[in-house]
N, C-alpha and C positions, 0 to 999 in steps of 0.2 A: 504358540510359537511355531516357525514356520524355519526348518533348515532341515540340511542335509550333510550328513558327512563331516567332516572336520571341520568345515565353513558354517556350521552350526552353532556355536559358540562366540563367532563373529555378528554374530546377528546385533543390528544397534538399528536403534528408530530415530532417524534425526527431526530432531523441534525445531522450529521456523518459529523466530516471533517476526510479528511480519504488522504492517502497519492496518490498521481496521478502518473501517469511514462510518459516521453515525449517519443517522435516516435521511439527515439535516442535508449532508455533505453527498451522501445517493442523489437524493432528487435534484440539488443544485449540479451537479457534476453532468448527470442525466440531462436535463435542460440546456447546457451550453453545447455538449456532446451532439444531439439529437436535431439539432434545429436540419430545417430544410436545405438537403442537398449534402451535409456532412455523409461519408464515406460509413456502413454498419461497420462497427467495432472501433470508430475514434475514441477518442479518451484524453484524460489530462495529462501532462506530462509532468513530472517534479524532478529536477535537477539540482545538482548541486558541483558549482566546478571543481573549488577548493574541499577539501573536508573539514579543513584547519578556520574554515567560516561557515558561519552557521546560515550565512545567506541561500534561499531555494530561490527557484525559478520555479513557475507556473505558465504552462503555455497548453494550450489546447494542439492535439495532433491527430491524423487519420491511422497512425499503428506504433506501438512501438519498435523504436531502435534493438537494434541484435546488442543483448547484456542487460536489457532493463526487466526488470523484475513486474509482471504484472500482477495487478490485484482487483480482483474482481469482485463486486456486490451488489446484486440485484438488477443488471443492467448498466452501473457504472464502470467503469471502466479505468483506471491508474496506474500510470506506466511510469515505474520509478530507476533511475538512471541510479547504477552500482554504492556510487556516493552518500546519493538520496537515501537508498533502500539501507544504506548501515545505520544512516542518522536518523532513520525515522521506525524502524525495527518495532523498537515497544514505545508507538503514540496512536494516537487517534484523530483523524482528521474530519475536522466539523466546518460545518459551512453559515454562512448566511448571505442573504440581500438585503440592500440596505432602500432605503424610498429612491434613490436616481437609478433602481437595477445595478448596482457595485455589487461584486462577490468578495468577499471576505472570509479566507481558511483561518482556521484556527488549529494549532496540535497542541492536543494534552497529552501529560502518559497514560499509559495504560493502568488498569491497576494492577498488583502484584500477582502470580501466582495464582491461578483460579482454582489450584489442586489444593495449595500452599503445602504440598511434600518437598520435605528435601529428599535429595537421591541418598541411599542408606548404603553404604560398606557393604 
C-alpha cells in the first residue's frame, strides 16, 4: 500500500472493465488499419449516437476523437466514443471474413469475475 498522511486511508484502486478483442478481431482490425499509406496509429472507430439504441457504428480512422476511450492489443488499435465504451464495458469483440473479404464483428460478454471475490465489509 502506497500513502501518506491522512490521504492514506483514501487510497482506492479503480477497475475498468473495459471491452477486450479476440486474436480473430486483432489480426482483422490489424489488416484494414494497416494497409498502404493508412497514417501509424489508425484504428477502428465504434460509435454509438443514442445509448437508448443499441445500434454501433464501425468506421475505420487515422486517430481518435478527444473523449474516446482507446483500446489497445497487439497492434490493433479501437477507438471507442464515451457511449460505445459504457455499452461495450464487459464484451468481447471478435471478428471474421467472410469468401467476398466482408468483416463481420461479433460482441459476446465477457465472462464473469476472473477473481470471483466479492468485495467483503
Amino acid at each position: 500500500m502506497v500513502g501518506h498522511g491522512a490521504g492514506a486511508s483514501d487510497n482506492r484502486r479503480m477497475e475498468w472493465a473495459v471491452l477486450t478483442l479476440t486474436e480473430n478481431a486483432t489480426l482483422v482490425i490489424k489488416s484494414i488499419t494497416g494497409v498502404e499509406g493508412a497514417p501509424e496509429g489508425a484504428g477502428v472507430r465504434i460509435s454509438q449516437e443514442n445509448p437508448a439504441d443499441p445500434a454501433l457504428a464501425v468506421t475505420t480512422t487515422e486517430a481518435p476523437q478527444p473523449g474516446d476511450q482507446v483500446v489497445e492489443e497487439a497492434g490493433a488499435r479501437v477507438f471507442l466514443e464515451q457511449n460505445a465504451a459504457n455499452a461495450l464495458d464487459d464484451k468481447i469483440l471478435d471478428a471474421a471474413v467472410d469468401d467476398k473479404g466482408g468483416v463481420e464483428f461479433l460482441l459476446v460478454p465477457q465472462p464473469g469475475p476472473s477473481n470471483g471475490a466479492a468485495p467483503t465489509p
